[in-house]
C-alpha positions, 0 to 999 in steps of 0.5 A, a space after each residue: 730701653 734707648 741707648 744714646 751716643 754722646 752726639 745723640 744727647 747733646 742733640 736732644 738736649 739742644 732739641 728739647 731746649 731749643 725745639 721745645 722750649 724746655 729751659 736747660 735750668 729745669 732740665 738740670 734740676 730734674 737731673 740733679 734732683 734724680 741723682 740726689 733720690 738714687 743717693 737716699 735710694 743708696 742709703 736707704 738700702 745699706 741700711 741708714 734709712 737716709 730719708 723716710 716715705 715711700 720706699 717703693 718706686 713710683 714706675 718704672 722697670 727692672 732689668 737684671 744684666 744676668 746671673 752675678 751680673 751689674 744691673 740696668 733698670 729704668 725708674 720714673 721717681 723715689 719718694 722724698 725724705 725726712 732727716 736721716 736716721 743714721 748720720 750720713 755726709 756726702 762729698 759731692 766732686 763738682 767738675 767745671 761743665 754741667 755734670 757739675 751744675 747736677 751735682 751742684 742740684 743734687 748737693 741742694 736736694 740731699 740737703 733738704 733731705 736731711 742729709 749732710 752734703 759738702 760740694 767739692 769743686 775741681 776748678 775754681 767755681 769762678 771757672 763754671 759758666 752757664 746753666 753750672 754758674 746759675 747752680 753755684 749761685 743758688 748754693 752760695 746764697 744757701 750758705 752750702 759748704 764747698 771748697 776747691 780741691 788742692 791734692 791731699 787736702 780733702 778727708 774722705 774720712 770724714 764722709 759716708 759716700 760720694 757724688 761723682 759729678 766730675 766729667 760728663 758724656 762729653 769729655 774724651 780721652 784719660 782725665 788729666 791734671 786736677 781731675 786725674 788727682 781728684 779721681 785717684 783719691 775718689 778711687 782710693 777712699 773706698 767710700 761708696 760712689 752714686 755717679 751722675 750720667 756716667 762715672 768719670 774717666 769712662 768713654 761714653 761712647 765706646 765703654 773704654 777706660 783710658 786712664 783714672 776712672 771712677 768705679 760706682 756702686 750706682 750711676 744714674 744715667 739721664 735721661 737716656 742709657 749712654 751707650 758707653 755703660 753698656 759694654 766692657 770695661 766699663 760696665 764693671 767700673 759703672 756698677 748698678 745703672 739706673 734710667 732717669 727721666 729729666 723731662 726730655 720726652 721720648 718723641 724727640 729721640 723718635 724722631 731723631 732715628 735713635 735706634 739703639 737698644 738694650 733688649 729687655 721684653 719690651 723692646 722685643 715685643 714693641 721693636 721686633 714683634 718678638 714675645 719672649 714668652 710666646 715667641 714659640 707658642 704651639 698651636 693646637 692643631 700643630 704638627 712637626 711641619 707647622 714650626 720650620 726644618 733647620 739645615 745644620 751644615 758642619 762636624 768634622 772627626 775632632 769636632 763632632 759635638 759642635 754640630 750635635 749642640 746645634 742640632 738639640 739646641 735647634 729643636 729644643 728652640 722650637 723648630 718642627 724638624 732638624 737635618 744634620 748635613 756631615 760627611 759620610 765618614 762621621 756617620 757611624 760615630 754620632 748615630 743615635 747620639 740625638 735621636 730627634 735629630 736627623 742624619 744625612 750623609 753627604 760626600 763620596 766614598 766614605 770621606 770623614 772630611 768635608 770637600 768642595 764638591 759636598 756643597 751641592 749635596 747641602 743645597 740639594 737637601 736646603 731645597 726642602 728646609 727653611 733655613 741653613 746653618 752653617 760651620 760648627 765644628 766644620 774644620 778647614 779643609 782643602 777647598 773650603 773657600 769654593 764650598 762656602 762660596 757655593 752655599 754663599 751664592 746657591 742657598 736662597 734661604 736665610 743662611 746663618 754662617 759661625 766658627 769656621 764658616 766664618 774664618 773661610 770667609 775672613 781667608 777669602 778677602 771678606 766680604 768685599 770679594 763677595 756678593 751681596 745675598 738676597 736672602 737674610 744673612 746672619 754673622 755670629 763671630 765672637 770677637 776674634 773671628 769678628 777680628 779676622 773678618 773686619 782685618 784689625 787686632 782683637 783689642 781694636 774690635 774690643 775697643 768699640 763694639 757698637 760702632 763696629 757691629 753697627 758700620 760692618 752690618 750696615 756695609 754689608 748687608 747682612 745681621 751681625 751677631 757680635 758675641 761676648 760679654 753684652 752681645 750686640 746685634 746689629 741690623 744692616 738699616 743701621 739699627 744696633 741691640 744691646 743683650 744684657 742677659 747671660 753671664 761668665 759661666 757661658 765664656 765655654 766651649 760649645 755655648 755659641 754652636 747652641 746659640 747658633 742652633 737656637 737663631 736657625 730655629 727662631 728663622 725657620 719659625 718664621 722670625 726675620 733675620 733681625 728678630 731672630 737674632 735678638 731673641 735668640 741671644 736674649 733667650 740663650 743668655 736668660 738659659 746660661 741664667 737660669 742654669 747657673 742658677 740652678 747650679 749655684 755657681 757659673 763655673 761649671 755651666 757646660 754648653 749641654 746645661 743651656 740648651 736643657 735650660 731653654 
């Protein structure tokens, strides 16, 4: 599934309409008309049976966001309707721009649905121009009831549900004046809200709420999913989102190098040449070499068990074989802990700590793996920065650096200071790490994810896993994923050193860099799934119940 900035949109709206010759009138009545069948749809499920006819959907795909989590689906048509069973009555909140015009359409359509629909407008309609004033004209004609929002006047009471149509992608910043008013009244009805594109107050771009916002129960994103409604906190206030085609054809977003993605089986299979399903197909005359050997470079006295969830979660990824580098001293605390997972002591006279002069030990023994792993429960230690340095610029293998090995990195001037690797690079920083490497606030970093992963990725050269609630994953040609699988059970200790096992395992398989990443966090989000489920309640996943899950 494509995912759009807001300049992207107005792009292709410009391209389909220019470009084609696709009139804007009918790309709003695609719109409008989408909008008003996700309302019957709504209806529908709660019960009133709001338009009869066909109740299943005529293409299209579902994605669930995870165990508990909201749900993005793509869907081609629903049926059409006859009158409702169960009274319903629509307020549908018109703002001045074209988000207004689609609700203006979507007014027209639940009416001939048989379903009551009252168009409220934020401004005087007199105000809407273009393609919306052509709408507002259509509505007149028709006789459609409609007044012009004065704060306190309207009696939410009297309606079913609302249609927020108020402010599209293209609007920035905390709403103001009438709209600010209208949304908190909206808000605080409690009637059920289907958004159109996005639900207003939200940043299409950036998924920030900075002021009064409207929280949906289904937004209906047109034509393509903004990248806004894929990341906190505005996934919470979108509820379900659901893709509809208005007729813009996907050759335009091709050829304008949309590369945004949610990652769905899909995307996977056709983007990445990644099959979820047969990503770790064996073959019959398989043996333990045929599927990679994976370097695990961490642990420490306190921290012995990052590097042991790394190491099941490698082989139980797929990988033929794993190594455990760790100093000398730990050694007798972790034997037979995996008995699968092979142990080599590195370092000299029984150390328990890792040391500078331990990182031509790890490089030796890479010689003779595929990939290396780098930082679980690693610790700091008196020359770090030298060792990491040493593995940075000496592994010509693909190298996956997380924890620690990340926050060496960040104490060390970043990546500025360092050279670019010839071998594929993976980052995987949860947002506080990733605060340390980029030099801002958490908040910062939260405040625009994509952008962020997208800019760092590209600057140098390497894939970034930025970890969290929608995992983005960006490549360094500029290419951004979107993973929508996992849930709040996984926010424990020790699930990212399984997520870190599992990509060196998907690398050493023969997956590039950009691939691996991708499936690996789609695989260990679908496994916190699968066990939450299995244990009825995300509050009690451990790290241990995802690799078991894989």
């Amino acid at each position: 599934m494509r995912i759009v900035s807001r300049e992207q949109m107005r792009a292709l709206d410009k391209a389909a309409i220019e470009g084609l010759g696709i009139p804007a009138l009918v790309l709003m009545e695609n719109a409008g008309r989408a909008i008003a069948e996700e309302v019957i749809a709504f209806c529908r499920k709660r019960g009133s049976s709001a338009a009869a006819g066909n109740d299943e959907p005529a293409g299209g795909w579902t994605a669930a966001g995870g165990y508990g989590s909201p749900v993005i689906r793509a869907q081609r048509r629903l049926g059409g309707g006859d009158a409702a069973v169960r009274p319903e009555r629509w307020l549908i909140l018109a703002g001045k721009g074209n988000n207004g015009g689609d609700g203006i359409v979507c007014a027209r359509h639940l009416r001939a649905a048989g379903i009551e629909a009252d168009l409220l407008y934020a401004d005087e309609p007199q105000r809407l121009s273009g393609e919306a004033a052509v709408q507002h004209g259509i509505a007149e004609r028709l006789n459609l009831p409609f007044e012009v929002y004065e704060p306190g006047r309207t009696d939410f009471t009297s309606y079913t549900g609302i249609v927020d149509a108020l402010l599209g992608t293209g609007s920035s910043g905390a709403p103001r004046g009438r709209y600010a008013a209208l949304i908190g009244e909206a808000a605080g009805s409690g009637l059920p809200v289907v958004a159109a594109d996005i639900p207003s107050g939200i940043d299409s771009d950036s998924g920030e709420v900075p002021g009064a916002c409207i929280r949906a129960d289904v937004t209906v994103a047109l034509g393509y999913l903004k990248a806004g409604l894929t990341q906190y906190p505005a996934a919470g206030y979108a509820g379900e989102v659901v893709v509809r085609d208005i007729g813009i054809p996907d050759e335009l977003a091709e050829q304008a190098g949309g590369d945004a993605f949610l990652l769905t089986e899909s995307v996977l299979r056709s983007r990445l040449g990644a099959d979820p399903a047969g990503a770790r197909h064996r073959q019959p005359d398989a043996h333990k070499g045929s599927y990679g050997h994976v370097l695990l470079a961490g642990g420490s006295m306190a921290m012995t068990g990052a590097c042991l969830l790394a190491g099941r979660a490698a082989l139980r990824g797929g990988c033929g074989l794993a190594t455990w580098a760790l100093p000398e001293g730990t050694l007798p605390y972790v034997l037979g802990a995996v008995p699968e997972l092979m142990l080599a002591p590195v370092g000299q006279g029984g150390d328990r700590h890792w040391s500078a002069p331990a990182a031509a030990d790890v490089l030796r023994l890479l010689q003779t793996r595929d990939v290396l792993a780098a930082g679980p429960g690693l610790g700091r230690f008196a020359g770090d920065t030298d060792w990491l340095r040493a593995l940075w610029e000496g592994a010509d293998k693909p190298l996956v650096l997380d924890a620690d090995a990340l926050n060496i990195l960040a104490a060390a001037d970043g990546l500025h200071a360092w050279p670019r690797r010839d071998a594929p690079t993976i980052l995987t920083p949860h947002p506080g790490e990733m605060a340390r490497l980029a030099g801002m606030p958490t908040a910062e970093v939260q405040r625009d994810r994509l952008g962020l992963a997208r800019r760092f990725a590209a600057e140098h050269g390497v894939t970034l896993v930025l970890k969290g609630a929608r995992t983005v994953v960006a490549a360094a040609d500029g290419r951004v994923f979107v993973n929508a699988t996992g849930n709040p059970g996984m926010a424990t200790g020790g699930t990212g050193d399984v997520l870190t096992g599992l990509i060196a395992s998907l690398l050493a398989q023969g997956h590039d860099d950009v691939a691996a990443a991708c499936l690996g966090v789609y695989l260990h989000g679908a496994a916190g799934d699968k066990a939450a489920a299995a244990r009825g309640s995300a509050a009690s996943l451990l790290a241990g119940d995802l690799i078991d899950a894989l």
